[in-house]
C-alpha positions as CSV (number, residue, x, y, z in Angstrom):
1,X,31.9,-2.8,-1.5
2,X,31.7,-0.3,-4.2
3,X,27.9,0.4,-3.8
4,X,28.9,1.5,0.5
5,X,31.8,3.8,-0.9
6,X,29.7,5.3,-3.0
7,X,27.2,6.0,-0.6
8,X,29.7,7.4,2.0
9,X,31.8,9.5,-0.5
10,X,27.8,10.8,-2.0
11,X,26.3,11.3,1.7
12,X,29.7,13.2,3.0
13,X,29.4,15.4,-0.3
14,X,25.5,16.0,0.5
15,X,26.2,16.9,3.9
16,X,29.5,19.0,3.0
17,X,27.0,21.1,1.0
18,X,24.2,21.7,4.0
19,X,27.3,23.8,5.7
20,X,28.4,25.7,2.3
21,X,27.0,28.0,-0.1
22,X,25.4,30.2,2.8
23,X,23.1,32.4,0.4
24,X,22.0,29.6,-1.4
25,X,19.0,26.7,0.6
26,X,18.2,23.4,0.0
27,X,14.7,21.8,0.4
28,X,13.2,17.9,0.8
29,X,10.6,16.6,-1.6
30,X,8.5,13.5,-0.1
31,X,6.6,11.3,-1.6
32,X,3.3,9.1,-0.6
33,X,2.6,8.3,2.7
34,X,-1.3,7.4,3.1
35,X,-0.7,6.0,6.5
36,X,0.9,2.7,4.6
37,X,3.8,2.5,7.1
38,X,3.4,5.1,9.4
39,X,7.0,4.5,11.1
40,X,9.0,4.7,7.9
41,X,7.2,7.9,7.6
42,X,7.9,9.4,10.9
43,X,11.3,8.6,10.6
44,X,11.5,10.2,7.6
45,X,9.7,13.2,8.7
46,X,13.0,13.0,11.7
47,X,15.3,12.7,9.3
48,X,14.3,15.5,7.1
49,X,14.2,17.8,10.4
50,X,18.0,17.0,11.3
51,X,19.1,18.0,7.9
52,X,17.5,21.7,8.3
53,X,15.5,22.2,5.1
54,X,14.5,25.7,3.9
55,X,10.8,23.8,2.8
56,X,9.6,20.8,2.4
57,X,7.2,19.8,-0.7
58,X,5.0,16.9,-0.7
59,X,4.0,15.1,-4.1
60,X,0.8,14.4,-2.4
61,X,-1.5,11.3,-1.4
62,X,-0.7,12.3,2.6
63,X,-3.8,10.8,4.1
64,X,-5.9,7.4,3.3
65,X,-8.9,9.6,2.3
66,X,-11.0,7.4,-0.5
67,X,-13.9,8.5,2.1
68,X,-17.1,10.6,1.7
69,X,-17.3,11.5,5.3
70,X,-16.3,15.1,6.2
71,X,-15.0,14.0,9.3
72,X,-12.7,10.6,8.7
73,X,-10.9,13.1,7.2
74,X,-10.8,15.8,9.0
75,X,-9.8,12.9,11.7
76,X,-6.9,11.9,9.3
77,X,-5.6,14.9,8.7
78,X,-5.4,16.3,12.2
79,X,-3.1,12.9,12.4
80,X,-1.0,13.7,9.5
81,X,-0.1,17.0,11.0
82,X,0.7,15.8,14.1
83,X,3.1,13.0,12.0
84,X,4.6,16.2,10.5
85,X,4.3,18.2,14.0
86,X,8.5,17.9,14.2
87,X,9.3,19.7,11.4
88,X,10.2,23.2,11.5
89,X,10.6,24.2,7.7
90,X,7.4,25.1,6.1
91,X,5.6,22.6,4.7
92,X,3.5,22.6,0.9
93,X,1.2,20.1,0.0
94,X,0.4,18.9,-3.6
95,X,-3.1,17.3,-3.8
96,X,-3.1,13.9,-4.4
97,X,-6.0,11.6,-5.0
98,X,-6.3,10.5,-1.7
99,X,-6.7,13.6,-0.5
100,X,-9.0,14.7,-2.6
101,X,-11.1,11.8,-4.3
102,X,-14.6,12.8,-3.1
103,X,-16.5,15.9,-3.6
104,X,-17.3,15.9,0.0
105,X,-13.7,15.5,1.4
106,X,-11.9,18.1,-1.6
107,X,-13.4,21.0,0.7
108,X,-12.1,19.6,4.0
109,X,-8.4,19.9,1.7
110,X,-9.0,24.1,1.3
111,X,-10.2,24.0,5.3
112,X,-6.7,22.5,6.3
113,X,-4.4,24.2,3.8
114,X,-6.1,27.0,2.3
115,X,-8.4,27.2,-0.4
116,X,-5.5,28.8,-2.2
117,X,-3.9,25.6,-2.1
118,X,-5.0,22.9,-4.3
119,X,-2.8,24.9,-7.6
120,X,-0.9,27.3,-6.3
121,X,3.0,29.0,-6.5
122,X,5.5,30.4,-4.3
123,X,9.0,31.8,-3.9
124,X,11.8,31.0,-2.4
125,X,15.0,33.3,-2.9
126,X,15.5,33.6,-6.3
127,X,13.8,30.0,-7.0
128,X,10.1,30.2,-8.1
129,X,7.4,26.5,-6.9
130,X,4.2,25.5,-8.5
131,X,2.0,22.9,-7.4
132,X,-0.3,21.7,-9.6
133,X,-4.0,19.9,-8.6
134,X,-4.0,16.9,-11.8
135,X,-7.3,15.9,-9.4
136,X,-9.2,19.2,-9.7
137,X,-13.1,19.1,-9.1
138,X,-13.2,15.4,-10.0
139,X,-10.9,15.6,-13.5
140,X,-8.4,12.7,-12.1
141,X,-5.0,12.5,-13.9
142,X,-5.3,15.6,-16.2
143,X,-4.8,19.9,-15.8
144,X,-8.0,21.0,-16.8
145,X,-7.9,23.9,-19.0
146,X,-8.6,26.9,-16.4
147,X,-5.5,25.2,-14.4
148,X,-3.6,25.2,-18.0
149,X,-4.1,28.5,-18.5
150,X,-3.3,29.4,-14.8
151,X,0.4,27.5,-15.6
152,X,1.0,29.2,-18.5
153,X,0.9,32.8,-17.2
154,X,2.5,31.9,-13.7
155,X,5.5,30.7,-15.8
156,X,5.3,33.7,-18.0
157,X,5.5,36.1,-15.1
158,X,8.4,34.1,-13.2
159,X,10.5,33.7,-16.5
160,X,13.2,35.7,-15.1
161,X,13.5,33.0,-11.8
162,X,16.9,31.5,-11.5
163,X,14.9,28.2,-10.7
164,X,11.2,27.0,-11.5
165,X,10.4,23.8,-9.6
166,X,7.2,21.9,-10.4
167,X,5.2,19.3,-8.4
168,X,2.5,17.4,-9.2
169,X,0.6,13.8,-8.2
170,X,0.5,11.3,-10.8
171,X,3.6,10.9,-13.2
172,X,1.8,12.2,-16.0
173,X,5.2,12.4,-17.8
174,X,4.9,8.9,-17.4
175,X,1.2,7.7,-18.5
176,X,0.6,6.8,-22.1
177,X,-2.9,8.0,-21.9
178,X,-1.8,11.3,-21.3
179,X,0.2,13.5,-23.9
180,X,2.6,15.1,-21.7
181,X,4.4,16.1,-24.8
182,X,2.2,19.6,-24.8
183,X,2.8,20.4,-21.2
184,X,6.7,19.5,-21.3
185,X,7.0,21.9,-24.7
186,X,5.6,24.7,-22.4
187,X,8.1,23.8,-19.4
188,X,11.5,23.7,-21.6
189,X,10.8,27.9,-22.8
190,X,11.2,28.7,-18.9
191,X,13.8,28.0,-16.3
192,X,12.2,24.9,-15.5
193,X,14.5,22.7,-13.6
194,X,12.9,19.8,-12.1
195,X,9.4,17.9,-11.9
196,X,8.3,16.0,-8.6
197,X,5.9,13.4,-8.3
198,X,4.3,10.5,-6.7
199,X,1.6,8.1,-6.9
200,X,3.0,5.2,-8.4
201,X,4.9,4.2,-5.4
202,X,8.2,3.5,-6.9
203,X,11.3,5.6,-7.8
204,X,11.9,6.9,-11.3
205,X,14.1,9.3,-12.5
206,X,14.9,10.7,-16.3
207,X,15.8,14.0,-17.4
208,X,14.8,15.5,-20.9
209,X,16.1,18.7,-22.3
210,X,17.4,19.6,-18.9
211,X,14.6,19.0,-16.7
212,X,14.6,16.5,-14.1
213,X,11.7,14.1,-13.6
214,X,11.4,12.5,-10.8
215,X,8.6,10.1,-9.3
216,X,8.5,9.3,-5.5
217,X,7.8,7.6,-2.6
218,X,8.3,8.0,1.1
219,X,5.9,5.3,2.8
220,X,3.4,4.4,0.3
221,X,2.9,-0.1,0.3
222,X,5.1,-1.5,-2.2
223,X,5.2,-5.7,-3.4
224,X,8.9,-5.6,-3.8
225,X,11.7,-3.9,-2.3
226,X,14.8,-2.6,-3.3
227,X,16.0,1.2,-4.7
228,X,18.3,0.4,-7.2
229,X,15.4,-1.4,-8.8
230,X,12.7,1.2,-8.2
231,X,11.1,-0.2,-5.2
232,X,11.9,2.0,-2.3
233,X,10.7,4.3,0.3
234,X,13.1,7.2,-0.1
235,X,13.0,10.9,0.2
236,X,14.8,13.7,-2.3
237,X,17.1,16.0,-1.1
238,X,17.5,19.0,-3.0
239,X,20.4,22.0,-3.1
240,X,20.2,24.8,-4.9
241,X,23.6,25.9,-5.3
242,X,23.5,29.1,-7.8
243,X,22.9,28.5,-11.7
244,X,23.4,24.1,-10.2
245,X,21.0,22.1,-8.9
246,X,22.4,19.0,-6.7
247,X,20.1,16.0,-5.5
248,X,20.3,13.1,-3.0
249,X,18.2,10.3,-2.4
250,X,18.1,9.0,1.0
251,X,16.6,5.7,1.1
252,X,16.5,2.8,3.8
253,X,19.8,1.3,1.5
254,X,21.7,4.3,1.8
255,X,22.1,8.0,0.1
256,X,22.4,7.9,-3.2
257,X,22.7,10.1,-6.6
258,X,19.4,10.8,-9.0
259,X,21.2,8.4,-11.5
260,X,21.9,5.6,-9.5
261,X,19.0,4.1,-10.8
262,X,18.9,4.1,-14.4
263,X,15.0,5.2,-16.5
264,X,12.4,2.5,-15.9
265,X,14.0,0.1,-13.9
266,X,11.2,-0.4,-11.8
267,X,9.5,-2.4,-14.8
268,X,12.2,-5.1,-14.9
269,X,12.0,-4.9,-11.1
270,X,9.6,-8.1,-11.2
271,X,12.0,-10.7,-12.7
272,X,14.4,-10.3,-9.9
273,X,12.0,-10.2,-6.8
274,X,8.7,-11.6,-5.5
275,X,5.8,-10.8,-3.7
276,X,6.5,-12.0,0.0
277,X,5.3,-15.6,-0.4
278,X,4.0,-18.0,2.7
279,X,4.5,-21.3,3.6
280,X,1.5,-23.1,5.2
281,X,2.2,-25.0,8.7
282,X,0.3,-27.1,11.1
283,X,-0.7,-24.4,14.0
284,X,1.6,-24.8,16.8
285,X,-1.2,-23.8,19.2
286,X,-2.3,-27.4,18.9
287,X,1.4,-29.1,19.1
288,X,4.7,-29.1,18.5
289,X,5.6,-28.4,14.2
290,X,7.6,-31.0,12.5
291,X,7.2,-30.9,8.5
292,X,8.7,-30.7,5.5
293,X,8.3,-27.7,3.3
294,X,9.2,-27.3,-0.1
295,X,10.1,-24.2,-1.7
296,X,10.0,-23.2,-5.8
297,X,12.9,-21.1,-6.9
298,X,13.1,-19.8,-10.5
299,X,15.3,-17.4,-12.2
300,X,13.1,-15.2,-14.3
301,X,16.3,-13.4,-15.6
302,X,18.1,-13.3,-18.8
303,X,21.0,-14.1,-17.2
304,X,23.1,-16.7,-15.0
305,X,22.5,-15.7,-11.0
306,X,23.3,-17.1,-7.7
307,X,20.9,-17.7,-4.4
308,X,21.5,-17.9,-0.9
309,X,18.3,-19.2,0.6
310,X,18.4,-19.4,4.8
311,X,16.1,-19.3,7.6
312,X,16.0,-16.2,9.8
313,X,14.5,-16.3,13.0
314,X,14.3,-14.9,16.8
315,X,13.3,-17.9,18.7
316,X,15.9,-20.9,18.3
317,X,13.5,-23.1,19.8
318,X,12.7,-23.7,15.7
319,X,15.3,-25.7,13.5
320,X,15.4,-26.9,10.3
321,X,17.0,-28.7,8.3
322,X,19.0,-27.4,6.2
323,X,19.7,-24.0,8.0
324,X,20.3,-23.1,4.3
325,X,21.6,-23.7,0.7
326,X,23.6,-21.5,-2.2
327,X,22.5,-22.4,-5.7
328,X,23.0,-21.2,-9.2
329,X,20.2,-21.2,-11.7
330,X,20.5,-20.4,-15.4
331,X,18.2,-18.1,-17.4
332,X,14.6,-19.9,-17.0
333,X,15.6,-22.8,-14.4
334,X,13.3,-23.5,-12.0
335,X,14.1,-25.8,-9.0
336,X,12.2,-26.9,-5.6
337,X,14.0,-27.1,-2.2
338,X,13.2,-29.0,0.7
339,X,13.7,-28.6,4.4
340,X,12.3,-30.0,7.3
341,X,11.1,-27.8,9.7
342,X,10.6,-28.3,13.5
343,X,9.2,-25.8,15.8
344,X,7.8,-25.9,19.3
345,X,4.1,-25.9,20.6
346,X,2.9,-22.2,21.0
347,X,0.5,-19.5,20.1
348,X,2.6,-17.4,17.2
349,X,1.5,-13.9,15.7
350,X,2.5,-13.6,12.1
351,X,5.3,-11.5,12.4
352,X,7.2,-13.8,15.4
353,X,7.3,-16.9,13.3
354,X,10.4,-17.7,11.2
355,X,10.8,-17.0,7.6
356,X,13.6,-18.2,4.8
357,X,14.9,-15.3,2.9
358,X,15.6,-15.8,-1.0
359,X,18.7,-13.4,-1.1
360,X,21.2,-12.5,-4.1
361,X,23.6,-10.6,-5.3
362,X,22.8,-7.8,-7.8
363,X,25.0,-4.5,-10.0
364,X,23.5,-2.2,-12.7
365,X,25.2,-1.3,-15.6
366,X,26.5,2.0,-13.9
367,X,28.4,-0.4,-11.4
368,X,26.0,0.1,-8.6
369,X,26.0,-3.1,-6.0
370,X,23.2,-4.6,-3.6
371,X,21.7,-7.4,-2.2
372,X,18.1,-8.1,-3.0
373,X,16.2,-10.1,-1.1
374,X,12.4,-11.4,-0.3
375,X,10.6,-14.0,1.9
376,X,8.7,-17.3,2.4
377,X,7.3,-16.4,5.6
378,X,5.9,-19.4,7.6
379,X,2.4,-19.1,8.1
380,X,-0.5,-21.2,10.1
381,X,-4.1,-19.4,8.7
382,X,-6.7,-19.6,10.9
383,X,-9.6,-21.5,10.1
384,X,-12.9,-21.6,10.7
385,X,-15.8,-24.2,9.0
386,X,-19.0,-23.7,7.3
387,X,-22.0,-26.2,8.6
388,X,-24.8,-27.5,6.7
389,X,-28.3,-25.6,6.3
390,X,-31.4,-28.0,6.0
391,X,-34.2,-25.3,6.3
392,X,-35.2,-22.0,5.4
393,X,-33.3,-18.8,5.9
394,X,-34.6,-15.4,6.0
395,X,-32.0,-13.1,4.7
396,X,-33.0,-10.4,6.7
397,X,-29.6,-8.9,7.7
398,X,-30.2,-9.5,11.7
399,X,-28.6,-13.1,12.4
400,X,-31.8,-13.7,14.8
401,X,-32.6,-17.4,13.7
402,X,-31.9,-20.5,15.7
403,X,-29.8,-22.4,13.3
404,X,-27.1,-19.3,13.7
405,X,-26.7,-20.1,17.0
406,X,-25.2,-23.7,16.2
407,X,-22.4,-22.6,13.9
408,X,-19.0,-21.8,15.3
409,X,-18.3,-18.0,15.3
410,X,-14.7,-16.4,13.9
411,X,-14.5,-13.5,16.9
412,X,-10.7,-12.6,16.6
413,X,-9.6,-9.3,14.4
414,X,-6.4,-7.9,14.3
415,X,-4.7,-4.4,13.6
416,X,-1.7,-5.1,12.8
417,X,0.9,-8.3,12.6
418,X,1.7,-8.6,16.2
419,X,-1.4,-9.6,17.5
420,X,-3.1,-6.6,18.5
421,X,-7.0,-7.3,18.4
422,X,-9.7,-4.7,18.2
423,X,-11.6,-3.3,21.2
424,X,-15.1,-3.9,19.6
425,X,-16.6,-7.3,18.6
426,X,-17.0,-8.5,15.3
427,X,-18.7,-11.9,14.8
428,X,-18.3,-13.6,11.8
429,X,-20.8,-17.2,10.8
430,X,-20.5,-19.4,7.8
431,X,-23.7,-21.6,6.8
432,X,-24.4,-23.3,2.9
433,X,-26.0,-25.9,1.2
434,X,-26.6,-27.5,-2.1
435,X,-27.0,-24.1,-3.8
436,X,-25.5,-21.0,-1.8
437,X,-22.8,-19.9,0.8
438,X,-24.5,-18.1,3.7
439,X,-22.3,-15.3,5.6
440,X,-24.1,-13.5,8.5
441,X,-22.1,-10.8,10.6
442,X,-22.4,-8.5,13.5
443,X,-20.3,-6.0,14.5
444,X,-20.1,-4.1,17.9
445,X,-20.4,0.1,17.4
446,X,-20.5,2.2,20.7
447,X,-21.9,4.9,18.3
448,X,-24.3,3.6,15.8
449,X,-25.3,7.0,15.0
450,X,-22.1,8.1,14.1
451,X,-21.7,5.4,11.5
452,X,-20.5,6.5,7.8
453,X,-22.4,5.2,5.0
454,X,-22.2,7.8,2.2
455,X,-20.9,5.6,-0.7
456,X,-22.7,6.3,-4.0
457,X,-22.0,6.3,-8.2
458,X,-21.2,3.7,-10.0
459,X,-18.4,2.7,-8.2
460,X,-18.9,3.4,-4.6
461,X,-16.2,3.8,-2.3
462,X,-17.8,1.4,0.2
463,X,-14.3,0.5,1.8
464,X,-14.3,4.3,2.5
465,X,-17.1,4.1,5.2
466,X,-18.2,1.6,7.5
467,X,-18.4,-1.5,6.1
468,X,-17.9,-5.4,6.1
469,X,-16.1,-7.2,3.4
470,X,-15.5,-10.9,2.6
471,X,-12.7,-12.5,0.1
472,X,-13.4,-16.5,-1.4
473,X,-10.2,-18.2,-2.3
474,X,-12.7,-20.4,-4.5
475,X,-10.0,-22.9,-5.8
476,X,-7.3,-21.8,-3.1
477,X,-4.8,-20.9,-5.8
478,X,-3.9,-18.1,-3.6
479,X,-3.9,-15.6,-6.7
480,X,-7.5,-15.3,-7.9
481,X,-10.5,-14.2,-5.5
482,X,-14.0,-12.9,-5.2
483,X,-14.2,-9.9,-2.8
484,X,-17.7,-8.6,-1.5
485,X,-18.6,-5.5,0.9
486,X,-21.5,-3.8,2.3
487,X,-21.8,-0.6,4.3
488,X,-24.6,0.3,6.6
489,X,-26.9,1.8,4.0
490,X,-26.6,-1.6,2.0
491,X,-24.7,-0.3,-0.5
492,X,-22.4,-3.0,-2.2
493,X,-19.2,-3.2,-4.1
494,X,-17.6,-6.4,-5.2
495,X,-15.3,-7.8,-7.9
496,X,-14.1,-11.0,-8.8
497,X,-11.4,-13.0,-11.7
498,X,-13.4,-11.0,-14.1
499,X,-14.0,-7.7,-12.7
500,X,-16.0,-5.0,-11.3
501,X,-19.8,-6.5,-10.1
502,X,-18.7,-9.9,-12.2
503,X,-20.9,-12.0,-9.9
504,X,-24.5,-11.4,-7.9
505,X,-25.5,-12.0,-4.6
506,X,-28.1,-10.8,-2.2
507,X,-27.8,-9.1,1.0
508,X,-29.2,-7.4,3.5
509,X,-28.5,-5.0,6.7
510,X,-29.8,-4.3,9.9
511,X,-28.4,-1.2,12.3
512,X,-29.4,-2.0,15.9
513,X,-28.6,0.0,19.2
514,X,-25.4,-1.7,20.1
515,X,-24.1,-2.5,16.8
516,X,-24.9,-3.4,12.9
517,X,-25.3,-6.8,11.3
518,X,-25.6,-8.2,7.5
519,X,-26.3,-11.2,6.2
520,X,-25.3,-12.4,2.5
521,X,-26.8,-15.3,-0.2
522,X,-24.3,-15.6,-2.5
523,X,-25.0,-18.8,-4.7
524,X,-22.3,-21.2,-6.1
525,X,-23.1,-21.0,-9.5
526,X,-22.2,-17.0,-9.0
527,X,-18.8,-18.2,-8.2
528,X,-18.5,-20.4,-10.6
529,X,-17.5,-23.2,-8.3
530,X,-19.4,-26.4,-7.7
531,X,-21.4,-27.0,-4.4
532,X,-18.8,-28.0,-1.5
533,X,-18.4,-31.1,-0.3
534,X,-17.9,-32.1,3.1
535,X,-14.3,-31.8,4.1
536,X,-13.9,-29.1,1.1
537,X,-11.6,-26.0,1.6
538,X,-11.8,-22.6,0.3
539,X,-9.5,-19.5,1.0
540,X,-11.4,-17.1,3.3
541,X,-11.2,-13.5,4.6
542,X,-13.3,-11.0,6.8
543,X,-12.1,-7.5,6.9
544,X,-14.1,-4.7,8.6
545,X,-13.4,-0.8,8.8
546,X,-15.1,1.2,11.5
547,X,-14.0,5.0,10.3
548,X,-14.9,6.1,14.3
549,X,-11.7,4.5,15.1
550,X,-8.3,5.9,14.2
551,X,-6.8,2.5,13.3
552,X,-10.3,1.6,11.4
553,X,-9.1,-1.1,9.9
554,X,-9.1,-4.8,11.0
555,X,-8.7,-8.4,9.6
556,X,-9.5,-11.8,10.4
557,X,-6.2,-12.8,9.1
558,X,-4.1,-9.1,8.8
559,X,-2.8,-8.8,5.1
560,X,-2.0,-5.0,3.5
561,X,-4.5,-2.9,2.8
562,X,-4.0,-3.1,-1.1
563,X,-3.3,-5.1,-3.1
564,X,-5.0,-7.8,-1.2
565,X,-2.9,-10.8,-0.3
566,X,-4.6,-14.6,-1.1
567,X,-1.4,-16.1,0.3
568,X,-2.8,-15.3,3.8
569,X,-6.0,-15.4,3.7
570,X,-7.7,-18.2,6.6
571,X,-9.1,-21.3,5.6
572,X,-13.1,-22.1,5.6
573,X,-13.9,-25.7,6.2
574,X,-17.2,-27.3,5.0
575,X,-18.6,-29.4,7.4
């Protein structure tokens, strides 16, 4: 109860001072949106226009970028400012990595914004803004010295501001690798009254001889969720209210002070919530559920806390059995909960089948109160099943032999968690035998000329153009994973348990008038996993990007873009 008061008596004071102080303004900070979840964004690009700012700032990382193609992101950001097309304060960008990671896309940056735009200043009344580009020409998470230099004098000549607001990307205040100690000694001799970032995707907030450091995040993905542990998408409103500076934070929980969350929460953030877990059911496509399910729970706290788990769902045609429990666990007490679980026969998209929410009660030290809360979601994975090779194959990248044509083909490829599949084919084939996996794909592409394979270095970008990728659950532990991906060009980049390019495999490409194709050898011993037997069962996923397609993104079985999610992977079967 005393976490809502607080939040009423803070929002009525916030919005008490939009209506006050006429010759003074107030202004919105966001932070990362990268097209993560593009509804919270929008509605917090709505919400920002009701309350009226004088400007808005952005930390940066505003498109998905990571792309050497001119034109995906061109294509992304003529999206972004549509997103942003209902605001009517003047908007600033700050450069993020996103935005800028290539050499080929930090141009297309200048042609949206200006090339006076990637480190720049401005004034506002009396108030004085400097963005900063800690991405500049390829030098990621630093100022170069001819930006340095550029700092110094800007805040030499705007030493008389009543205000001096900074905003940059990465929370370099906050990186040990960095020694923010040189730049924050040059900040404290001006007016200097607050520093805005991002990148991190969670909310942190510490002030040190009176200036305020904040690190943000609007939509950017997140594991966990909840603000007064640093987990939250949130904007910052700001007011400047003469020699005072006032902020709110309006998050999906409420509005709440700077303070409210205490410095580096968001580390501690872990022992109290979880990764949104799944629970493995038969498919109801193929008859009615009826199962038990058991469900670990362990308190990962120092201290004594209580639980409410219970199911939550929209279609009470499913039961179970309990509909829920309350428990206490002491510091380091770990105990499993069983319910049965009975559901009808149906085809179910991810999002429409039930879930049991782990929920408990939680207060900081400052008296803050909450509820945190995550999910076991119930989950069927598809499946698909590998069949035996007994002759030669020629990995030639064109899926044109015989024996492909008797192995059962994965065709479905999804969007989003709601079911919504993709307009152009993509057929997916699993072969093996004693000594490798076989993979062979094809994927439909109106266009084929138009297809993005610009990848290159040492670590190439390859998710950033066209491409195919594959993820082996080895040991189904839902945790560890190898992860493999092509482009059109056949340029690779994989990683596994032990890193970058930790495993070898050979493949090959073929581009074709109505689409593209690859085909990949990868052998066991690579994978450090012994040849399958029949009946075996490995964690398996297919994701492919096509960067002529807005929503370019598309999974066998959906999961975030990053980090990757074992837990729902599909399942391969070895025949």
């Amino acid at each position: 109860m005393k976490h809502w008061k607080k939040n009423f008596f803070t929002a009525l004071l916030f919005l008490f001072s939009f209506m006050v102080h006429a010759s003074d303004f107030k202004f919105v900070v966001w932070g990362d949106s990268q097209f993560h979840n593009e509804q919270t964004f929008e509605r917090v690009v709505r919400e920002t226009e009701l309350l009226k700012p004088a400007l808005v700032l952005h930390v940066g990382d505003m498109i998905h970028g990571y792309t050497y193609d001119p034109e995906v992101a061109r294509r992304e950001w003529d999206y972004f400012r549509e997103q942003i097309r209902p605001l009517t304060a003047p908007f600033y960008p700050t450069p993020g990595n996103h935005d800028v990671t290539t050499p080929e896309i930090e141009p297309v940056y200048g042609e949206i914004w200006g090339k006076d735009r990637y480190y720049y200043s401005f004034n506002h009344q009396d108030a004085h803004f400097i963005v900063l580009d800690v991405f500049y020409k390829g030098n990621f998470n630093t100022i170069v010295e001819e930006q340095m230099a550029w700092l110094k004098k800007d805040l030499e000549q705007n030493k008389n501001a009543s205000h001096i607001f900074l905003s940059l990307h990465a929370p370099l205040h906050l990186d040990d690798k960095y020694d923010w100690k040189v730049v924050h000694n040059i900040l404290r001799r001006y007016p200097v009254r607050a520093v805005f970032t991002g990148h991190s995707h969670i909310y942190d907030y510490r002030q040190k001889d009176g200036i305020d450091y904040f690190c943000l995040n609007s939509s950017g993905e997140m594991r966990i969720y909840s603000h007064l542990l640093g987990h939250s998408h949130h904007f910052l409103a700001v007011s400047v209210m003469g020699e005072k500076v006032h902020y709110a934070v309006i998050a999906d929980e409420g509005i709440f002070p700077a303070d409210a969350v205490p410095p580096g929460t968001y580390k501690r953030a872990s022992r109290y919530l979880m990764d949104e877990q799944t629970i493995l059911i038969p498919d109801p496509a193929k008859g009615p559920v009826e199962t038990e399910v058991k469900i670990p729970l362990k308190n990962r706290t120092d201290e004594t806390r209580s639980y409410t788990l219970s199911w939550q769902t929209r279609d009470y045609r499913w039961r179970f059995d309990p509909w829920g429990i309350n428990c206490t666990l002491e510091p380091g007490e770990e105990k499993n909960f069983a319910f049965l679980a009975i559901g009808p026969r149906g085809k179910f998209f991810r999002d429409q089948l039930p879930r049991l929410e782990v929920s408990s009660p939680y207060s900081n030290k400052d008296g803050w109160e909450t509820t945190l809360s995550y999910d076991y979601r119930l989950f069927s994975p598809p499946e698909t099943r590998a069949k035996p090779l007994r002759e030669d194959l020629k990995i030639d990248g064109r899926m044109d032999e015989l024996v492909w044509n008797t192995v059962p083909a994965v065709t479905d490829f999804y969007v989003d968690t709601k079911g919504t599949t993709t307009t152009e084919k993509t057929i997916v084939k699993v072969l093996y035998d004693k000594d490798n996996l076989y993979l062979g794909i094809w994927g439909e592409e109106p266009n084929p000329a138009g297809l993005s394979a610009y990848a290159y270095g040492d670590v190439p970008l390859v998710f950033g153009d066209d491409d195919f990728e594959f993820f082996l659950d080895t040991n189904r532990d839902l945790k560890t994973f190898y992860r493999l991906m092509v482009n059109p060009k056949r340029v690779t980049l994989s990683s596994g348990p032990k890193g970058l390019y930790s495993f070898k495999f050979l493949v090959q490409v073929d581009v074709a008038e109505a689409g593209w194709s690859a085909e990949f050898k990868i052998p066991f011993e690579e994978l450090k996993a012994p040849p399958p037997k029949e009946g075996d069962i490995w964690g398996f996923n297919i994701r492919r990007h096509r960067q002529q397609s807005r929503l370019s993104e598309s999974d066998w079985s959906r999961m975030r873009r990053f980090p990757y999610q074992p837990a729902y992977f599909g399942l391969l079967r070895f025949d």
